[in-house]
C-alpha positions in Angstrom: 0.0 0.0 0.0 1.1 3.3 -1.0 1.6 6.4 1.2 -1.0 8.1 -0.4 -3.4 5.5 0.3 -2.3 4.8 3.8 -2.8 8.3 5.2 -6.3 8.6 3.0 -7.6 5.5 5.1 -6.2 6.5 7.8 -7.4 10.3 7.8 -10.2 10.5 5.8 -14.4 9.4 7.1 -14.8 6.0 5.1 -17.5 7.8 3.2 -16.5 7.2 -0.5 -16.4 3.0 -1.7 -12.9 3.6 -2.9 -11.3 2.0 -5.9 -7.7 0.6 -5.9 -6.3 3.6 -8.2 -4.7 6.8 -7.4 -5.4 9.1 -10.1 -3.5 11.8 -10.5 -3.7 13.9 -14.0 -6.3 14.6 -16.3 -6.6 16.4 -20.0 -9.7 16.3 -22.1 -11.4 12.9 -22.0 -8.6 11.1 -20.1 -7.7 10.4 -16.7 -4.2 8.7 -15.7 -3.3 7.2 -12.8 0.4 7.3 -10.8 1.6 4.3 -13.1 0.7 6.3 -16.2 -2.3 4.4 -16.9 -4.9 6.1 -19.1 -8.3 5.7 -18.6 -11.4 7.1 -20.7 -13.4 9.1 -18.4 -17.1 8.5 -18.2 -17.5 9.3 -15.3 -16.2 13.1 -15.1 -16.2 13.8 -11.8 -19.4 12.5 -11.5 -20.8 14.8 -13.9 -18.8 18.0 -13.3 -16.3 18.5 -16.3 -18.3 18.3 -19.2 -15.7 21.0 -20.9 -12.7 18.2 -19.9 -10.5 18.1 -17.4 -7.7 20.7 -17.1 -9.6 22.7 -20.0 -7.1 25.0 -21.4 -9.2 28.1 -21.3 -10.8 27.3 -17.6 -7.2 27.1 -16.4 -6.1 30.4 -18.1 -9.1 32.5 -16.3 -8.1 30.3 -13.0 -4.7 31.8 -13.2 -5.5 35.2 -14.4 -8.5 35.7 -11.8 -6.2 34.2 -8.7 -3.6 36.6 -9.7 -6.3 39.6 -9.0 -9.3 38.9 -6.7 -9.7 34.8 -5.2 -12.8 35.6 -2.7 -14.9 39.2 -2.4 -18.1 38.4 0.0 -21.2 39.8 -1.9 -21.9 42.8 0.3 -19.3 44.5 -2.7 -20.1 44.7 -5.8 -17.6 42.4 -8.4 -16.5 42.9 -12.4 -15.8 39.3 -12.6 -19.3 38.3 -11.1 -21.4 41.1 -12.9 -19.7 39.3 -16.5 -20.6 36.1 -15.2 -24.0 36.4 -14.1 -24.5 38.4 -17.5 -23.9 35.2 -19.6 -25.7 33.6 -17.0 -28.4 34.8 -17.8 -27.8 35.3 -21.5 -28.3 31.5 -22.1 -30.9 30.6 -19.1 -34.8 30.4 -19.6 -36.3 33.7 -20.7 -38.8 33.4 -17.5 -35.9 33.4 -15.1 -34.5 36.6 -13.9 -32.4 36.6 -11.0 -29.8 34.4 -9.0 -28.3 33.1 -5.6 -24.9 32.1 -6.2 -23.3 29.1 -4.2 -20.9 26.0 -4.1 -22.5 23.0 -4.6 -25.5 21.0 -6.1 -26.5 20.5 -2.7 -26.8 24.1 -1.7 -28.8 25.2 -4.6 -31.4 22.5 -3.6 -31.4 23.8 0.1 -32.0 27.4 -1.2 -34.3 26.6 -3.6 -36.3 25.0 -0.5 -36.2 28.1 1.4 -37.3 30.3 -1.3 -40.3 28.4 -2.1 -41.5 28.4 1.6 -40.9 32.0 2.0 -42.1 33.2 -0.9 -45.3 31.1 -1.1 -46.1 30.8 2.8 -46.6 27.3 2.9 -44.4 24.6 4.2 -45.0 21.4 1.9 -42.9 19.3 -1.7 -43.6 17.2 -3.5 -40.8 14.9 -4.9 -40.4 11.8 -6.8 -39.8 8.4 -6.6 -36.4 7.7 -7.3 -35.2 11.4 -7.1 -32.1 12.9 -6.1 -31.6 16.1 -4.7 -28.7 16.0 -2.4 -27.3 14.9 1.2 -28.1 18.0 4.2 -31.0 17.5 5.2 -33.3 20.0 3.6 -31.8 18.6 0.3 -31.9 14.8 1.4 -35.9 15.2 2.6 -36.3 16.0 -1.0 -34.2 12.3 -2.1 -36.1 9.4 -2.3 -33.6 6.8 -2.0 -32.9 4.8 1.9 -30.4 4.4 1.8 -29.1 7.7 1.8 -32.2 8.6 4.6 -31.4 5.9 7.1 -30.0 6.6 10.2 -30.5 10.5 9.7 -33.9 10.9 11.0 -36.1 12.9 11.2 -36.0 14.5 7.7 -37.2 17.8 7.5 -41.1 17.8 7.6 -43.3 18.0 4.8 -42.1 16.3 2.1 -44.1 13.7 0.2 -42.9 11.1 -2.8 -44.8 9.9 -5.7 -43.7 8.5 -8.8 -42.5 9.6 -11.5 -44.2 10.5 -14.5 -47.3 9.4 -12.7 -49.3 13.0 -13.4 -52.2 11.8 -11.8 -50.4 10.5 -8.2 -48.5 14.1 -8.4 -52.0 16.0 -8.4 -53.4 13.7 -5.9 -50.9 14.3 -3.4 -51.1 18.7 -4.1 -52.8 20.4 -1.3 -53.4 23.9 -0.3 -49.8 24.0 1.6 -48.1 22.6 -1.1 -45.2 25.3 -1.8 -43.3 23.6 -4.1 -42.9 20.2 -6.3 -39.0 19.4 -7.6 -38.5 17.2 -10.0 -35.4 16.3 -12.0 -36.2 16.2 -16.2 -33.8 13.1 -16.4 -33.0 11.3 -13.1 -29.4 10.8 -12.8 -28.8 9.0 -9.6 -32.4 7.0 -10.0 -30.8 5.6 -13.0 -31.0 7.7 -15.7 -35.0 7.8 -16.2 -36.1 10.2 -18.3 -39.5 12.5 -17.8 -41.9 12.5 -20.5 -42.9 15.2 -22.4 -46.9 15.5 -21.5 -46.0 14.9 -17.9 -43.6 17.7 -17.7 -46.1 20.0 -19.0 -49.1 19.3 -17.1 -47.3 19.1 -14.1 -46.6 23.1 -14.8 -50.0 23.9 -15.7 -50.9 22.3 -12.4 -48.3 24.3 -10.4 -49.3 27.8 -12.7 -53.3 26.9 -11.5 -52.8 26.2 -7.9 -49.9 28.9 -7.2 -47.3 25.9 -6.6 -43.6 26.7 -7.3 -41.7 24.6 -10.1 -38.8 23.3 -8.8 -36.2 21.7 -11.7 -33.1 20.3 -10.1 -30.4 20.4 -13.3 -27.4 19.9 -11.2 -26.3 16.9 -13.4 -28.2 17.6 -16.6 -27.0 21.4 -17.0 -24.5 22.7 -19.4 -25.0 20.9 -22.5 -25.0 17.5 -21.1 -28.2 16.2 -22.4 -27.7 18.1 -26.0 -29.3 21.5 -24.8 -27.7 23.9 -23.0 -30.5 22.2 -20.4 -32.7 19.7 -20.4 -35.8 21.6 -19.2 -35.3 23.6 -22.4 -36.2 19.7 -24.3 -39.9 19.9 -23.2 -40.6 23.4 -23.4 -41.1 23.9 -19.6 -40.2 27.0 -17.6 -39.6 26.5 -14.0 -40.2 28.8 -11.2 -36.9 28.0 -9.8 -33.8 26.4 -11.6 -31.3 24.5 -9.4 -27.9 24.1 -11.5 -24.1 23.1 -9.9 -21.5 20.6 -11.1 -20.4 21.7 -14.7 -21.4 25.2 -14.4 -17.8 26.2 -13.5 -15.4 23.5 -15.1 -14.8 21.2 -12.2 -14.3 23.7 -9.5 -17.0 23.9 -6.7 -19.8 26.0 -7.7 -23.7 25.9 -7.5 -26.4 28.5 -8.8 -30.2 28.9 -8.3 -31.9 31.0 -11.0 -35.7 32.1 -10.4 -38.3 33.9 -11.3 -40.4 36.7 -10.6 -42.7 34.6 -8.2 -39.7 34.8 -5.5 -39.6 37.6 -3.3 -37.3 36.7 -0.8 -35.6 39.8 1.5 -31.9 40.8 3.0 -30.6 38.8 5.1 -32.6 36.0 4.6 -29.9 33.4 2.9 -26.3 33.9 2.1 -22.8 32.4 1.2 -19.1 33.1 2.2 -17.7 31.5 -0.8 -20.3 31.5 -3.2 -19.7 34.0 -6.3 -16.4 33.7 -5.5 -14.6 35.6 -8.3 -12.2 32.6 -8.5 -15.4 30.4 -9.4 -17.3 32.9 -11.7 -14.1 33.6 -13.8 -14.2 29.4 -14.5 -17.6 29.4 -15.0 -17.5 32.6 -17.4 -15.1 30.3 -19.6 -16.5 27.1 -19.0 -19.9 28.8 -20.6 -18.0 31.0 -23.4 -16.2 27.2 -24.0 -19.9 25.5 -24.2 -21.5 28.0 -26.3 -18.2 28.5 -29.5 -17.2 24.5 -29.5 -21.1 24.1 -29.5 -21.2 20.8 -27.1 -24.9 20.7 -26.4 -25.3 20.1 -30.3 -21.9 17.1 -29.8 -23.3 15.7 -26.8 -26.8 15.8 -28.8 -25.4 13.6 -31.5 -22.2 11.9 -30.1 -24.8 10.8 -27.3 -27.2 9.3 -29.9 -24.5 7.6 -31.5 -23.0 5.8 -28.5 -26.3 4.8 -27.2 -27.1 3.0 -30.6 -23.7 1.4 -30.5 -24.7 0.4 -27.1 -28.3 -0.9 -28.0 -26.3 -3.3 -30.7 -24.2 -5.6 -28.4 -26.2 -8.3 -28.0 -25.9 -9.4 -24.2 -28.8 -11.3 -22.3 -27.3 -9.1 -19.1 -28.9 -5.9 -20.7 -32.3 -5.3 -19.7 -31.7 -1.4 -22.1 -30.3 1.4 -22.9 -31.2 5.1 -22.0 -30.2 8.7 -22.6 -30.5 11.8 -23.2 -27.5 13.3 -25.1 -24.5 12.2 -23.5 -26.4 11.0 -20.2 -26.3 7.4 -21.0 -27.6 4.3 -18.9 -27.0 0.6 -19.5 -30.0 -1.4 -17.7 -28.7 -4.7 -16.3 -30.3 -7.9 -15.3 -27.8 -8.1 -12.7 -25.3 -6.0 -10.1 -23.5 -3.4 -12.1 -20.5 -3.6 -9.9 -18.3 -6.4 -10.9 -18.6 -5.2 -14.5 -17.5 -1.4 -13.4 -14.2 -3.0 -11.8 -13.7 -4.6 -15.2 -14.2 -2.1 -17.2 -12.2 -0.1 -15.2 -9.0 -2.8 -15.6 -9.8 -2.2 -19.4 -8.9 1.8 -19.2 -13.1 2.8 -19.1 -14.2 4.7 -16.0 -18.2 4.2 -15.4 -20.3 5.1 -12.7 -22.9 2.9 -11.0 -26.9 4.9 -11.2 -28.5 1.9 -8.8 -27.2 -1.0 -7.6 -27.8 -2.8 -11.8 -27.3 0.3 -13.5 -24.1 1.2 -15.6 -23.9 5.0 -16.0 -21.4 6.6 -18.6 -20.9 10.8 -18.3 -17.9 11.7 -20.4 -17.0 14.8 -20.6 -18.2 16.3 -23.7 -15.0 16.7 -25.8 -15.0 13.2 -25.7 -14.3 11.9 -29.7 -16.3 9.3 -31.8 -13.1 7.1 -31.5 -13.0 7.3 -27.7 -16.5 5.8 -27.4 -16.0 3.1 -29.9 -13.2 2.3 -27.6 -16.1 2.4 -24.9 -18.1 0.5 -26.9 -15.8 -2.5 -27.9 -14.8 -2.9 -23.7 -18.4 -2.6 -22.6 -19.0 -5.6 -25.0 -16.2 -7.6 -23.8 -17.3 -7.6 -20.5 -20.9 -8.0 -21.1 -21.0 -10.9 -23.9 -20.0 -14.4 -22.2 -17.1 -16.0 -24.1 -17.9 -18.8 -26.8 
């Protein structure tokens, strides 16, 4: 065992499953590990680098920004934040006007909570089966999923899960306190489900009737990943409040809630130390410039369609399907996905479990047509039995 492993197990909460590599560069598409291993990515920091890892111009406004300004708390006004939240807003949904600015996907769920109460008076969500929203507690009341829950009780009150794409459970379970229902267009932790069309809209034009705020959590589906800039923007919804962290700022921590005019929330009443840090908002001002001229929603739109075709073609009485939305691609198993993430893994892929028979692939989305064949060709090695 290595030193650097040694004082990680020995320092560190056991909170992470950890696999037996120590990785320790990235560029692009590709991870390598201290033997100088390289590794196709698809898991990209679960989600977080769709622009690559190390992206040139991220690591240029890093170093430019650090050299000026690293933190400025938002009671001051800030160049680099007014640019950012400029092109913020430039590419959100036209019904969305201002923003809290934090650090994490987690964060922007807790806010979101808080807004809604405040700014509806009333105290009860509606989330879905299979949903995830976070890990504190206001977040985690919002996840479905036990296994996260147990042992952490009680949850925060009022929260009540139905399933998803079930319109007619979600408007049973709306009362006169419901403040707010969040939903996630394409559940990434749940497995990669996606949310139909017709659903998605009648859930808003319940929500617009009864005075109910539309929470959409697009923490892992933001920023091109799903072959929009995001995946609320598929189905023609507008949400009252839009919860978005991971890629927004190339890899380094960052979360943002955008909302509309239906919040009216006062001084004082939520904050951040770090959050619209002018460190973060100059990689997130690139990370979006670097998104909108190498147009990657449109690449993950059809490099995404491609690999899930290639996918659907190996023939393999393990796999149940296949799903995605752009590059947020699911391989359903008949069995537990874990062996076969370990394997792949030995064969230079990276892959992410969604549920315990679920094999989830994010690469970033500079990844090439020649990088997922290579996907491609491993996945089937491990999934079709030898003749």
């Amino acid at each position: 065992m290595s030193n650097i492993q040694r004082w990680t197990d020995q320092y560190e909460l056991p909170l992470y499953p950890k696999r037996e590599r120590i990785i320790v560069r990235g560029a692009g598409a590709y991870l390598w590990d201290d033997q100088a291993k390289r590794y196709i990515d698809c898991i990209a920091g679960a989600g977080s680098a769709n622009v690559g890892h190390c992206n040139p111009a991220v690591v240029e406004a890093i170093r430019e920004q650090a050299q000026n300004l690293i933190t400025c708390t938002g009671i001051f006004y800030n160049d680099t934040r007014a640019k950012f939240l400029q092109k913020l807003f430039e590419i959100a949904p036209r019904n969305l006007r201002h923003a809290f600015l934090c650090n994490s996907g987690t964060e922007s769920v807790e806010a979101a909570l808080k807004f809604a109460r405040v700014s509806t008076k009333r105290t009860d969500f509606i989330a879905t089966v299979r949903g995830f929203h976070g890990r504190t507690f206001g977040a985690l009341s919002a996840t479905h999923n036990l296994k996260y829950r147990e042992g952490f009780e009680p949850l925060v009150p009022g929260f009540i899960h139905v399933a998803f794409n079930n319109f007619e459970a979600l408007s049973s379970a709306c009362t006169d306190n419901t403040a707010g229902v969040i939903l996630e267009v394409v559940q990434g932790e749940g497995g990669v489900y996606l949310a139909d069309a017709e659903y998605l809209q009648r859930v808003q034009q319940l929500c617009n009737s009864k005075g109910i705020l539309l929470i959409i959590d697009e923490v892992q589906t933001g920023f091109g990943r799903t072959g929009k800039m995001f995946a609320c923007e598929h189905f023609n919804i507008e949400p009252d409040i839009l919860c978005l962290a991971k890629s927004i700022a190339g890899g380094i921590p960052m979360g943002a809630v955008l909302v509309s005019d239906r919040i009216a929330i006062a001084s004082g009443q939520h904050g951040s130390t770090f959050g619209g840090s002018p460190l973060a908002c100059a990689a997130a001002l690139a990370t979006i410039e670097f998104i909108q001229a190498n147009e990657l929603a449109n690449a993950a739109l059809e490099l995404g369609d491609y690999f899930a075709a290639k996918l659907a073609e190996i023939r393999s009485p393990n796999i149940r399907e296949v799903r995605h939305l752009g590059l947020m691609v699911a391989i359903q198993l008949k069995d537990k996905s874990q062996p076969y993430l370990l394997e792949l893994m030995e064969r230079g892929v990276l892959a992410l479990p969604a549920g315990p028979t679920v094999l989830r692939f994010l690469p970033p989305l500079v990844v090439t047509r020649g990088d997922l064949d290579f996907v491609v060709e491993q996945v089937r090695d491990v999934l079709v039995p030898a003749l």
